[in-house]
KESEVO-295161 format. One record per residue (C-alpha): residue in one letter; x, y, z. Coordinates in steps of 0.05 Angstrom, whole numbers, padded with zeros to 5 digits, always signed. Example, Ala and Ser with C-alpha at 12.3 -4.5 7.8 and 13.67 -1.06 7.14 Angstrom:
# KESEVO-295161
A+00246-00090+00156
S+00273-00021+00143
//
This chain:
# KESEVO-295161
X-00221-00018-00185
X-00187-00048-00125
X-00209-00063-00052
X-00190-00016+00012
X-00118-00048+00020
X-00105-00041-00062
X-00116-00109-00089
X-00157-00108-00156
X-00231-00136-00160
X-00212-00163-00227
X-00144-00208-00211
X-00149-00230-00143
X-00075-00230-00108
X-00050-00173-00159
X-00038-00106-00116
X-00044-00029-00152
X+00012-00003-00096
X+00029+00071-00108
X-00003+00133-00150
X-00041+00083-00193
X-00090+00076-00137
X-00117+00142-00153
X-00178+00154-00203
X-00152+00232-00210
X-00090+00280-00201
X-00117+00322-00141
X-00076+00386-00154
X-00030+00367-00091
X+00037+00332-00075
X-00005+00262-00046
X+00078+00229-00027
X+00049+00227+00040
X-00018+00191+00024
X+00017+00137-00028
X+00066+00115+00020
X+00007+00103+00080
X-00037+00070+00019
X+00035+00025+00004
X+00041+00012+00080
X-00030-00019+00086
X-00019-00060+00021
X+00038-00089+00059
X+00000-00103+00120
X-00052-00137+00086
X-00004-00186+00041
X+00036-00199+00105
X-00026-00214+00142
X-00054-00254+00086
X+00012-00299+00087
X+00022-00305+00155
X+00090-00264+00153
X+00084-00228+00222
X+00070-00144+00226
X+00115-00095+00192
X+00160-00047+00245
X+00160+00016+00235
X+00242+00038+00211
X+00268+00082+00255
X+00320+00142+00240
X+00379+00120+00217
X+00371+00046+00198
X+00349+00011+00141
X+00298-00036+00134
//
């Protein structure tokens, strides 16, 4: 089980960041959902550490 922004009840500080935050296969591609579940993991651990906001990339550059 694991809180809103993917960090497990059981471990505090360990993250489930991708498909394992699902309790079923919904029949549907969810690449979409995962990566806005990943992006709020992110936000949390940065806001947790005091590392600033992430930026969204924009096309053609890397981030």
């Amino acid at each position: 089980m694991t809180d809103v922004h993917g960090e497990l009840h059981e471990c505090r500080g360990l993250y489930a960041v991708g498909g394992g935050q699902f309790v079923s296969y919904g029949g549907y591609n969810p690449n979409q959902t995962v990566q806005a579940l990943a992006y709020l993991s992110a936000e949390e651990l940065l806001r947790r550490t005091g590392a600033g906001a992430l930026r969204p990339a924009t096309a053609g550059t890397v981030a």
